[in-house]
C-alpha positions in Angstrom: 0.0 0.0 0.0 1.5 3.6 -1.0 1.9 5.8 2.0 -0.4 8.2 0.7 -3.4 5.5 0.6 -1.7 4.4 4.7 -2.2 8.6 5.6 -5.5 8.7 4.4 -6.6 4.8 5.7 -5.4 5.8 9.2 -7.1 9.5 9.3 -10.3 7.4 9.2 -9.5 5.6 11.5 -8.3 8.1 14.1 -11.4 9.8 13.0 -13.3 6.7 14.4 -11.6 5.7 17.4 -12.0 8.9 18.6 -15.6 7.6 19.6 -15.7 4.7 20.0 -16.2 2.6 22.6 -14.2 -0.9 23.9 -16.3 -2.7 26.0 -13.1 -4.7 27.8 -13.4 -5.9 31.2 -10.8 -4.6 33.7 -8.9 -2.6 30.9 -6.4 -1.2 33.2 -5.3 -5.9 33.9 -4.7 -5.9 30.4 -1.2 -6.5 28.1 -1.7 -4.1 24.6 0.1 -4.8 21.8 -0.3 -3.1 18.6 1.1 -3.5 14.7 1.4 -1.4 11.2 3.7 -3.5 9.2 2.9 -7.0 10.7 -0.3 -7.5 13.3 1.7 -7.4 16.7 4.7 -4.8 16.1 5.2 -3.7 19.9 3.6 -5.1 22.9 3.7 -4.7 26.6 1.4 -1.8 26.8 -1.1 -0.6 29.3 -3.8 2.1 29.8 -5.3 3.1 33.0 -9.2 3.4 31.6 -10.7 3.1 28.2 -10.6 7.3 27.9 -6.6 6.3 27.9 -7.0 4.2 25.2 -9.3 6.0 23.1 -7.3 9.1 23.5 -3.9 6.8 22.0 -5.3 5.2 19.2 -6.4 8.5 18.2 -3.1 10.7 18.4 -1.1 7.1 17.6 -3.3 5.5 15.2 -1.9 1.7 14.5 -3.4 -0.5 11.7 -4.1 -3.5 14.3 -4.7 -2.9 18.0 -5.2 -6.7 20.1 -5.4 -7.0 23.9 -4.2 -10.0 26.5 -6.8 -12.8 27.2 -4.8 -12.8 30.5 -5.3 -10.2 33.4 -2.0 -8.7 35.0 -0.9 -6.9 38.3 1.6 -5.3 36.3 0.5 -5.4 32.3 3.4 -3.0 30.9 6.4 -5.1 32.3 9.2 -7.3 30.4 9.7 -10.0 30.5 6.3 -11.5 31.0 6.7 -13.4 33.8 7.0 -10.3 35.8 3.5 -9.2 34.7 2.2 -11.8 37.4 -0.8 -13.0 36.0 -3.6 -13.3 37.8 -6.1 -15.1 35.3 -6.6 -15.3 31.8 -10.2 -15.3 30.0 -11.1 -18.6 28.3 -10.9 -17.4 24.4 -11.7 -20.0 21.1 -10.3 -18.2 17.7 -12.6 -19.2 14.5 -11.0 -18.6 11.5 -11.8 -19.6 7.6 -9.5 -20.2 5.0 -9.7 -20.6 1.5 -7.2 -19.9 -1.5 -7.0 -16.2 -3.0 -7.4 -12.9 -1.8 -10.8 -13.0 -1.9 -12.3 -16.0 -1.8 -12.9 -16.5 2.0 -15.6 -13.2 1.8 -18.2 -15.4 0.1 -18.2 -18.0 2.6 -18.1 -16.7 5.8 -21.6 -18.2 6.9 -19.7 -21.1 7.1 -17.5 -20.1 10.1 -20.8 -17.9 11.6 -22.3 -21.4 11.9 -19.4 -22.6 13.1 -19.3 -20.1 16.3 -22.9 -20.5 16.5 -22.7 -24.6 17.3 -19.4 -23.4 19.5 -21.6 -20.9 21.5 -24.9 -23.3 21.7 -24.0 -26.7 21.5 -20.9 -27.0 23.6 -20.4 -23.4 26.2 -24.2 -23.1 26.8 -25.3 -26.9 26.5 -22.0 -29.3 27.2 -20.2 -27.0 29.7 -23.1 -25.0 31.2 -21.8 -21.5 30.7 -23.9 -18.5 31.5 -24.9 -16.3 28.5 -23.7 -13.8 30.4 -20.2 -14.8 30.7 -19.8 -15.2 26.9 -19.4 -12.7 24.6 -19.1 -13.3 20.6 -17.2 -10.7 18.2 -16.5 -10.6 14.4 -12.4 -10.6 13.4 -12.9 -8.1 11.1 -11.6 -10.4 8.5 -12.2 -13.8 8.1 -13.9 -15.0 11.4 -14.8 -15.0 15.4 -13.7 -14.9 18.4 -15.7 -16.1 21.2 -14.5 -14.8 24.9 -15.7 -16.6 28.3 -15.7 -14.2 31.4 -16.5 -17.0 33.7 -14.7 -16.7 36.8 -14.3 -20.3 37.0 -12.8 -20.7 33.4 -10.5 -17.2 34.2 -8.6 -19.7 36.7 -7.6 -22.3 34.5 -4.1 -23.5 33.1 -2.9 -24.1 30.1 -3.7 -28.0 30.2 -7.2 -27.5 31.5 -7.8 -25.5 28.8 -6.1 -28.0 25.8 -8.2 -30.6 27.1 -11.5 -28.0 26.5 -10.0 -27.2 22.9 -9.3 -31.1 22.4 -13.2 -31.7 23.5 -14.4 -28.8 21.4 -12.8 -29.7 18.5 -13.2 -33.5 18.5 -9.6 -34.8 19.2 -9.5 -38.5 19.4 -13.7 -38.4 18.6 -14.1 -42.4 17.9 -18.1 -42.7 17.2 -18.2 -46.6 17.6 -17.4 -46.1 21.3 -20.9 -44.8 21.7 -22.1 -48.3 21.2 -21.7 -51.8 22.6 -23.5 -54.7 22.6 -25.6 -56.2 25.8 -25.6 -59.6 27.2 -29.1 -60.2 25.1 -26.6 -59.3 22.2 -28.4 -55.6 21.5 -26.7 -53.0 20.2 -27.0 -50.3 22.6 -26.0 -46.6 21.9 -26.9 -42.6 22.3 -30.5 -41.1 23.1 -31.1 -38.0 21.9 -31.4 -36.4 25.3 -28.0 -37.9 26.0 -25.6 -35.2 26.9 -22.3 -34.1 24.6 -21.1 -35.8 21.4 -23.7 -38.7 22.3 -26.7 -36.7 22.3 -26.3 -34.8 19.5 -25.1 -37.8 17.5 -28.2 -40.0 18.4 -30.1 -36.3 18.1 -28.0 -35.6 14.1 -29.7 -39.0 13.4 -33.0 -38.7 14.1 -33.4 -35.7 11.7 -32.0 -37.5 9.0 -34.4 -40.2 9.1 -36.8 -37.7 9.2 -34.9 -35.5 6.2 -33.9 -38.4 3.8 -34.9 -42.0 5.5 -32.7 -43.3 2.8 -29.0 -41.9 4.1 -28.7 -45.0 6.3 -30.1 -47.9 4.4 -32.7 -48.2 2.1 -34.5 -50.4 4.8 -35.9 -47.3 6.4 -37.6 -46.4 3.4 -40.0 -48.9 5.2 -42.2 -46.6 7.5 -42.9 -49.5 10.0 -39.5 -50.9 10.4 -38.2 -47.0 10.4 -40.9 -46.1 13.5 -39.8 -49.4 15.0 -35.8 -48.1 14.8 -36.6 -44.9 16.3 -38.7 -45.6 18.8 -36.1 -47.9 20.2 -33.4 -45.1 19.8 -35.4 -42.6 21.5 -36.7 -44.8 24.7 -34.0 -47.4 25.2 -31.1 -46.5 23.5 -31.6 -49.5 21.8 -30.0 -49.4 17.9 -30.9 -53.4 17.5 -35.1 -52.4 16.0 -33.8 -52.5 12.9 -34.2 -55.4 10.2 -30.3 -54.6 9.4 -27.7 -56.8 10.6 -25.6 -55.2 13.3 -22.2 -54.8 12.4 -23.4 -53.3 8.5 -25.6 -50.8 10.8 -22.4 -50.2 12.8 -20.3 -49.6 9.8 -22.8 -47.3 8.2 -23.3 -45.4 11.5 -19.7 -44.9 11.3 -20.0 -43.6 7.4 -23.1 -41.2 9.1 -21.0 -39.8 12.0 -18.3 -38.5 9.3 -20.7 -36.6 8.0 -22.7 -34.7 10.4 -21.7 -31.4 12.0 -20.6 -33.1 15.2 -17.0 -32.0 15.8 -18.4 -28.3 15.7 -15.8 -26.1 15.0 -12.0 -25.7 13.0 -11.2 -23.6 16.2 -7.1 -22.9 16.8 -6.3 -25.4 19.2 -2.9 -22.9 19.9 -5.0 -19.8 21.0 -7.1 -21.3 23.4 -4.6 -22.6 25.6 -1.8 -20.0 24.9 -2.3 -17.7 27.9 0.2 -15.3 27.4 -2.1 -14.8 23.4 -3.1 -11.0 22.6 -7.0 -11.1 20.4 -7.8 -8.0 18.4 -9.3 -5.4 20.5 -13.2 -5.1 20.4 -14.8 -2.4 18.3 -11.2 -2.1 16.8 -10.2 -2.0 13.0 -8.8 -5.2 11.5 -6.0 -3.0 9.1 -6.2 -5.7 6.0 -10.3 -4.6 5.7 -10.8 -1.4 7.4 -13.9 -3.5 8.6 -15.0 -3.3 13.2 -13.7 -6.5 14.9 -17.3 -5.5 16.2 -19.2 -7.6 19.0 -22.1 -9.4 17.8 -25.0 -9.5 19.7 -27.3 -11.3 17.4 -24.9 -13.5 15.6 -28.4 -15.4 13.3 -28.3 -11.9 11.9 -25.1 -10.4 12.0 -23.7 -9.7 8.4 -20.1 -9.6 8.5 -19.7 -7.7 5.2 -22.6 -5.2 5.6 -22.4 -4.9 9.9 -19.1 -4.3 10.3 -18.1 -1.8 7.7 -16.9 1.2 8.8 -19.8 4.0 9.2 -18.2 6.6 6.6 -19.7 9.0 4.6 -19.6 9.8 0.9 -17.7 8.2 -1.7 -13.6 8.1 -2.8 -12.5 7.0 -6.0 -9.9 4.8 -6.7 -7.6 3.2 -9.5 -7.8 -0.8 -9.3 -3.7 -2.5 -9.8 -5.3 -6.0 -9.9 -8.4 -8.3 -11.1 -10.6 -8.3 -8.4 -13.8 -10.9 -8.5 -17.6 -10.2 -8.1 -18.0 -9.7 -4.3 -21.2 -9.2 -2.2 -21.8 -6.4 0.9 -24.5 -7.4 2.6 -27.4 -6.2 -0.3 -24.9 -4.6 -2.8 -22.9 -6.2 -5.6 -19.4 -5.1 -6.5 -17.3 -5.7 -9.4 -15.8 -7.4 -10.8 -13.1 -5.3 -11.2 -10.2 -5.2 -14.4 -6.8 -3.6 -13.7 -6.9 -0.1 -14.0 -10.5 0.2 -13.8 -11.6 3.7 -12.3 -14.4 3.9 -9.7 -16.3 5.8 -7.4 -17.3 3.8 -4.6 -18.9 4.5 -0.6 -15.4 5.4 1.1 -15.8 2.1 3.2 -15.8 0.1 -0.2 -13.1 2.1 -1.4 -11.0 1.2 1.7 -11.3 -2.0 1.8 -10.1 -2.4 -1.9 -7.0 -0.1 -0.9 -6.1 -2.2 2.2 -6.2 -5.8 0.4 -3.5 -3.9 -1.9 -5.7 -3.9 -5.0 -6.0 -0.3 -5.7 -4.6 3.2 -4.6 -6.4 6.5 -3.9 -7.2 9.3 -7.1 -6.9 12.2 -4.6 -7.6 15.7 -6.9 
C-alpha cells in the first residue's frame, strides 16, 4: 500500500476511534500490543481506563490494535513473567480459509455457523456457561472470536484449557465407542437427550431419518421398520429395532458420523490454551479490511460484510492495480473489477479495496 493511501486509511480511523467505545473488562489488567507492518509490532502496553485508550489510538493510530486474554498486576512489564498474572479469560479463535485474496468473503456463513454450534451446542449446553459470561465478536476479516468471562474458566491452566479445545474440537472423537453390545446381544447406543457428542449424534440421526430415511439404508424407506428403529433409539437407546444386521448398521453409522456437524468447530487449538495470546481489540479496525472487529449481539443476523463496515460517509475513487472478483456487501454487488479500472465507490468500499492492496487512492 502507497503511504499516501496508509495517511488517508489511518485518518479514518483516528477519526473513528476517537468515539468509539471498547467494552473490555478490567482494561487497566490488560497486556496491549499493537502493529502497522505486521499485526503485533510492539507489545507490553497498558492504559489506566478506556478514555486512555481512546485518546492513543487516536493521536497514535496503529493499523491493528489486540489485547491480552490474561489479566495482570503489572501489564506494561518485560519479561512477561513479571507481569504476574492473575487469570486469563477462556478465548476459542474461528477462523476460515480458503485460496486467493478474496475467496474466504463469500463464505463466511460457514464459520458464523461454526461459532454458532461453539456458543450453543458446547459453552451453553455441554459445559453450562452463562450467557452472560460469553461474549461473541467478528475478526474483522475472516472469522470469530468467542470470549468466556466466567470466573471459574479465568482460573484455569494451560492443560485445562487444551483438554476444552481437544473436547471442542473433537480430538481423538471415535463414534463406535458410543455403542456396545448387551448380554441379550443388542446393540445399545446414544439417546437424543444424551448429553455431549452422544446426544447430539443419536439427536443428528433422528433428523435424518426424518430428512432423507434413505442416508442409512434403504431399509428405512420402510415406514414401520423405520418407527420401530426410532422408537427404540429414543426410549431405550436401543439401535438393534432395525431389520439390518448389526455390524453393516455399525459400519454405516460410522460412514453417518463423518458426515454430520458433530466435531463443531476448525477452532485454533494454539490460542485457546496459549495464555500469554493477545486477540484484536473489540470495536477495533482489523488493518487488511478497514472492517469493526465488532461484537455481535445477534450472531443469526449479523452480516459480517454489511455490519461491520466502517460507518463513513460519501464516496472516494480509486484506480484498481489487480483483477478483483464479483464480491457481495450485505445487499450490494461489487465488481468485478479489471486492472486499471476507475471507480467511485462508498469510502468504506473504497478502503477496503485499498487495504487488500488492490487499488490506490485518485486524490484531486
Amino acid at each position: 500500500m502507497q503511504n499516501k493511501d496508509r495517511v488517508y486509511a489511518l485518518r479514518l480511523f483516528a477519526e473513528y476511534y476517537s468515539k468509539a467505545s471498547f467494552p473490555v473488562a478490567s482494561i487497566e489488567k490488560r497486556e496491549f500490543g499493537i502493529g502497522n507492518v505486521k499485526k503485533i509490532d510492539a507489545r507490553h502496553l497498558a492504559f489506566a481506563n478506556e478514555s486512555e485508550l481512546r485518546v492513543y489510538l487516536t493521536t497514535n493510530t496503529p493499523m491493528f490494535v489486540s489485547h491480552s486474554t490474561a489479566y495482570y498486576e503489572f501489564p506494561d512489564a518485560t519479561p512477561i513473567e513479571r507481569k504476574n498474572r492473575q487469570c486469563a479469560d477462556l478465548l476459542f479463535d474461528l477462523d476460515l480459509h480458503a485460496d486467493g485474496k478474496y475467496a474466504v468473503y463469500q463464505h463466511l456463513s460457514k464459520v458464523k455457523e461454526d461459532a454458532m454450534r461453539l456458543v450453543k451446542d458446547f459453552l451453553l449446553d455441554d459445559f453450562g456457561i452463562k450467557k452472560e459470561y460469553l461474549s461473541t465478536v467478528f475478526s474483522g476479516n475472516r472469522g470469530f472470536h468467542v470470549h468466556v468471562r466466567d470466573p471459574e474458566y479465568q482460573v484455569l491452566g494451560s492443560e485445562a484449557r487444551k483438554e476444552i479445545i481437544d473436547y471442542v474440537v473433537g480430538h481423538g472423537l471415535d463414534y463406535q465407542e458410543f455403542y456396545q453390545f448387551d448380554e441379550k446381544k443388542r446393540l445399545l447406543g446414544p439417546r437424543p437427550d444424551d448429553g455431549g457428542y452422544r446426544g447430539r449424534m443419536a439427536r443428528d440421526v433422528l433428523a435424518m431419518l426424518k430428512e432423507k430415511p434413505t442416508s442409512l439404508s434403504r431399509t428405512f424407506n420402510n415406514e414401520k421398520i423405520r418407527e420401530m428403529f426410532v422408537n427404540g433409539i429414543t426410549n431405550e437407546g436401543n439401535w438393534s429395532k432395525t431389520s439390518l444386521k448389526l455390524n453393516d448398521l455399525l459400519g454405516r453409522l460410522k460412514i453417518v458420523a463423518d458426515k454430520l456437524p458433530l466435531r463443531s468447530v476448525d477452532a485454533d487449538t494454539g490460542v485457546t490454551h496459549d495464555m500469554s495470546k493477545l486477540i484484536r481489540l473489540e470495536n477495533s479496525i482489523h488493518g487488511e479490511t478497514g472492517f469493526i472487529a465488532k461484537v455481535v449481539n445477534d450472531i443469526e443476523k449479523f452480516n459480517p460484510m454489511c455490519d461491520a463496515r466502517l460507518p463513513l460517509n460519501g464516496s472516494t475513487k480509486i484506480r484498481f492495480t489487480e483483477n478483483v472478483p464479483e464480491l457481495f456487501f450485505g445487499d450490494s454487488t461489487y465488481g468485478p473489477f479489471e486492472k486499471d479500472n476507475e471507480k467511485e465507490l462508498d469510502k468504506e468500499i473504497a478502503l477496503f479495496f485499498v487495504l487488500k492492496d488492490s487499488a490506490v487512492i485518485l486524490f484531486a
